[in-house]
N, C-alpha and C positions, 0 to 999 in steps of 0.2 A: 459488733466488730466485723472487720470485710474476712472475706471468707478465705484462709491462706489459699495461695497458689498450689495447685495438685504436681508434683513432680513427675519426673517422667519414671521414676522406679517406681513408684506407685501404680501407675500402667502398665509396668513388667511386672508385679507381683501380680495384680489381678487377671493377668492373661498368660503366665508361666512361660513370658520371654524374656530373654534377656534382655538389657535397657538398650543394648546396640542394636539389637531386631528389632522394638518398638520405633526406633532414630529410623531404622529404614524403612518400617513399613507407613510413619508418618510421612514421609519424605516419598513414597512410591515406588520403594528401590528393592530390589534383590530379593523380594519375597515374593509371595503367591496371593493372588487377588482375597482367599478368603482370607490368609492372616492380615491383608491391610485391613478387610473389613471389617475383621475383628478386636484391630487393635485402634481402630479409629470410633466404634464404639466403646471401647472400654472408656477411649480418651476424653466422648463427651459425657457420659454418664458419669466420669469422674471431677469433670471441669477440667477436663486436663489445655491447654495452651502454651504455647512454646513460645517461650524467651526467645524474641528477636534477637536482641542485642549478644545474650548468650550462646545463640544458634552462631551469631557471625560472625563472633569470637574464635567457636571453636573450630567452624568450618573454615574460616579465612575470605568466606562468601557473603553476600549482602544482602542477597535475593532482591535486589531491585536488577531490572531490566530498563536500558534506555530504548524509546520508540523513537528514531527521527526523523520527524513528518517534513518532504519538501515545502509543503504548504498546505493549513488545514483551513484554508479559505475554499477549495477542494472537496465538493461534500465526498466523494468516494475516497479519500485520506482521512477523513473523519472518521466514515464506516470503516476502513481500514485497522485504526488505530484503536479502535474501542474494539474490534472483533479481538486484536495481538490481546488487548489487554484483560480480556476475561479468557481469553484461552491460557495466560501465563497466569492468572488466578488461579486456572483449574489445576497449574503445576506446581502450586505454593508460591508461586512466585509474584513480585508487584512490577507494575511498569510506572515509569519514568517519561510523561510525555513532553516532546519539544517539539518546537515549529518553527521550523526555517525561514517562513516568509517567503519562499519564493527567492531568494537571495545566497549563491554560492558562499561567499564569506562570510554571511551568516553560521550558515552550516557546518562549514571548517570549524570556525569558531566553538559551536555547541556539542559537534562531535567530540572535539579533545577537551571540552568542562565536562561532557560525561565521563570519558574515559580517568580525569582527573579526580573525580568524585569515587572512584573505582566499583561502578557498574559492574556486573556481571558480563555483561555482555551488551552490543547493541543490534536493534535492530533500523535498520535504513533503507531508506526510497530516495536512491541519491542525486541532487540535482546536476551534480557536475561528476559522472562518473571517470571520466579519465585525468580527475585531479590528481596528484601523485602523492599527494597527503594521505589517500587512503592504505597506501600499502604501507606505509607506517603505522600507522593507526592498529591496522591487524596484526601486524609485529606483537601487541602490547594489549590488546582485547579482543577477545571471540568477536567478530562482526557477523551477521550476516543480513544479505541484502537481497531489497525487493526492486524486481524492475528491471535495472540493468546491472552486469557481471561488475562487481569490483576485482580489482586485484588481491590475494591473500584472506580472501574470505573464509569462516569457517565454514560458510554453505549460505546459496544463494538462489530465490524464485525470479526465474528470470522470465519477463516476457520473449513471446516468441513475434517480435514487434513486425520482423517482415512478412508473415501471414498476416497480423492482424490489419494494415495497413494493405496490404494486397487484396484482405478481402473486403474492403470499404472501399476502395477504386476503382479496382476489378466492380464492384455492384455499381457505382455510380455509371462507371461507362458503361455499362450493359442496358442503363435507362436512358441514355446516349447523352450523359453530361460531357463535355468535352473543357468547359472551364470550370473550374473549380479553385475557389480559395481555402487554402488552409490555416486558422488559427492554433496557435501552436503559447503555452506558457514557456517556452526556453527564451531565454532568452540572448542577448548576443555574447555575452560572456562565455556561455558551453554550446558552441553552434555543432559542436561533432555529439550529441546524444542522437543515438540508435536509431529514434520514429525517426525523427528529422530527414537525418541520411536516406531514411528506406522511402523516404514519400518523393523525395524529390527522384532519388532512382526509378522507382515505379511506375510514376510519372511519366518521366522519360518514355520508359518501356509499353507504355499503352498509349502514348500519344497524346498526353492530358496539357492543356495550357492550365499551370498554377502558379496560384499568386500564395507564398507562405507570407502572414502577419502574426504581431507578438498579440495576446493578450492575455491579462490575468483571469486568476478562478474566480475573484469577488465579483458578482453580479453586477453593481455599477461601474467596475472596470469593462468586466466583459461587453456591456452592454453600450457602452463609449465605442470600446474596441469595432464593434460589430457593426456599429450606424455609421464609423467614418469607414468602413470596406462596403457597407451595400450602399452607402451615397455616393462612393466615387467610382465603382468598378461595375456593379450590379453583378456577379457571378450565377452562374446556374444554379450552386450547390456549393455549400459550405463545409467543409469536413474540418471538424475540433478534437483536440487533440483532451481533449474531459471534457464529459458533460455536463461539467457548470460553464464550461464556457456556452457549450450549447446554452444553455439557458440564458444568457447575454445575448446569442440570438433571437431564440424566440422573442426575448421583450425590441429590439432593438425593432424587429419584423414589425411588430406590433405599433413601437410610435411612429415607424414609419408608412405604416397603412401600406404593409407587403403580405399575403397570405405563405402560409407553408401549408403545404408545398408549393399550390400555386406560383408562386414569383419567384421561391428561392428553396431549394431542397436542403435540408438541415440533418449531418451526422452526427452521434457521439462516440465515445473510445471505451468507455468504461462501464456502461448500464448500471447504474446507481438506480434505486427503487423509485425514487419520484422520476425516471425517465418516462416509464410507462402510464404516468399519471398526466401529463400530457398532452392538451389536443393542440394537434395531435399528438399522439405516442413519437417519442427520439429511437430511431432509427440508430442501433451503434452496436459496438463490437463489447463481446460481455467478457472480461476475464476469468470468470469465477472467485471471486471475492473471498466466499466461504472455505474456498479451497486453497487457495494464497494462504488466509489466516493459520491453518491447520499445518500446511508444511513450514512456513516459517516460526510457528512457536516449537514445533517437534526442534526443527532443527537447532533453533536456540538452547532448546531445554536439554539438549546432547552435546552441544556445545561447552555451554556454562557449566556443565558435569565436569568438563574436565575432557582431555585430546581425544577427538574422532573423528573419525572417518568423513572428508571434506565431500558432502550432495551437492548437486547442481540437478535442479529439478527446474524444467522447462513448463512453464504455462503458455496451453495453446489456446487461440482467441475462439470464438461464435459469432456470427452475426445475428443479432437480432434484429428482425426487421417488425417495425411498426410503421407509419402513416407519414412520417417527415419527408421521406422521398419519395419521387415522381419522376415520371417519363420529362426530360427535358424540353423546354419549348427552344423551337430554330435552331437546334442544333449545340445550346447554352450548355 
């Protein structure tokens, strides 16, 4: 016969707490590190397991978390998205992933089927931040958000996009690039997101000739994208806005019989671990990923509790330099 289900007052007799103390210290809440540890060994020694469905009942909560990914054609939204989701394990909680494709109305769309499933909470890397759907949206579910500021957010990791952008230009012209294209996945629908803005201003501000082109994360888009800007334009120096696009240049570099650095200087945005794998190594700005992960699930899991205190935590960029850039030829 299967072996009954252990209740939870079983784990308050054996540990002489009450069943409400056991509820918090299984949950991580209001107690002290060694009664969680104590009540979470009772819990496995007893088989103890908590009813989902009866946790959701009484909470009013679901512990699912929605992730939504602009696009996980993107390997750095992939690592992204799997880092949220073991770190919301480690708070009891599950995620919920979606993928926007790269597509504004996509998203719209997926954001309000989470909220309508009634998600705890979401978390978002938004493609079109100054949609006005969003501050709706926060009206009616804890959001918060990675990248750039939404409106109404319960708390948001924002990049700090005009450093990191200033210091990928700022380095290229110091190797005396002077043209420079940049591929960018926005596309024409949301031309006011943050990098966008700040490349073309900075631009300006140092004296750069640049050519902004769309192209996607998927490798044979990128890699399209990137043969028809070095067959028409030849640039000094490529600056992408992720480096899977970069990696659409390296191969494009490649069928077209161009060396990096040699013939074309190659940047990334986001230092994803196959960058440095590489030859050469992708020269790019690092966000700290690990670190993203960590305040955005804290801030969730404070959230989804229930009203707090609205964070806005600023991530500041790094340059990492590897072997993709080089001193410009003629002045390129």
């Amino acid at each position: 016969m299967p072996r009954k289900r252990a209740t939870i007052r079983e784990v308050a007799r054996a540990t002489g707490l009450s069943p409400a103390a056991v509820s918090y210290a299984l949950r991580g809440l209001q107690v002290s590190e060694e009664t969680m540890e104590r009540v979470r060994a009772a819990a496995a020694e007893l088989g103890y397991e908590a009813d989902p469905i009866a946790r959701a009942l009484a909470s009013g909560r679901s512990g699912m978390i929605g992730v939504l990914c602009g696009s996980l054609e993107d390997l750095w939204q992939q690592s992204l998205a799997t880092g949220i989701s073991r770190g919301l394990r480690e708070k009891d909680r599950y995620a919920l992933i979606l993928d926007a494709v790269g597509d504004p109305s996509r998203e719209r769309a997926l954001a309000r089927q989470l909220r309508d499933q009634r998600v705890d909470g979401l978390i978002v890397q938004p493609l079109d931040p100054a949609a006005p759907f969003w501050a709706e949206l926060c009206e009616s579910l804890p959001v918060v958000a990675i990248g750039d500021s939404l409106p109404g957010t319960a708390g948001e990791v924002v990049f700090d996009n005009r450093s990191g952008v200033t210091l990928a230009l700022e380095h290229l012209r110091h190797l005396g690039h002077r043209r420079v294209a940049v591929l960018t996945p926005t596309r024409p629908s949301t031309p006011d997101r943050p990098a966008d803005v700040h490349v073309t201003a900075e631009a300006d501000r140092l004296g750069l000739d640049i050519l902004v082109a769309t192209a996607p994360h998927d490798l044979p888009g990128a890699t399209a994208a990137a043969c028809a800007l070095l067959e028409s334009e030849r640039p000094g120096a490529v600056f992408c806005f992720a480096d899977s696009i970069a990696y659409g240049v390296y191969a494009a570099a490649r069928d077209l019989g161009l060396s990096i650095p040699g013939d074309v200087s190659v940047m990334g945005y986001d230092d994803h671990p196959m960058s440095e794998l590489l030859t050469p190594g992708l020269t790019t700005v690092d966000w700290n990923i690990d670190g993203i992960v960590s305040a955005a699930v804290r801030l969730m899991s404070a959230a989804a509790d229930g009203p707090s205190r609205r964070r806005r935590i600023v991530q500041r960029p790094t340059l990492k330099e590897r072997g993709s850039v080089a001193l410009a030829n003629n002045g390129k």
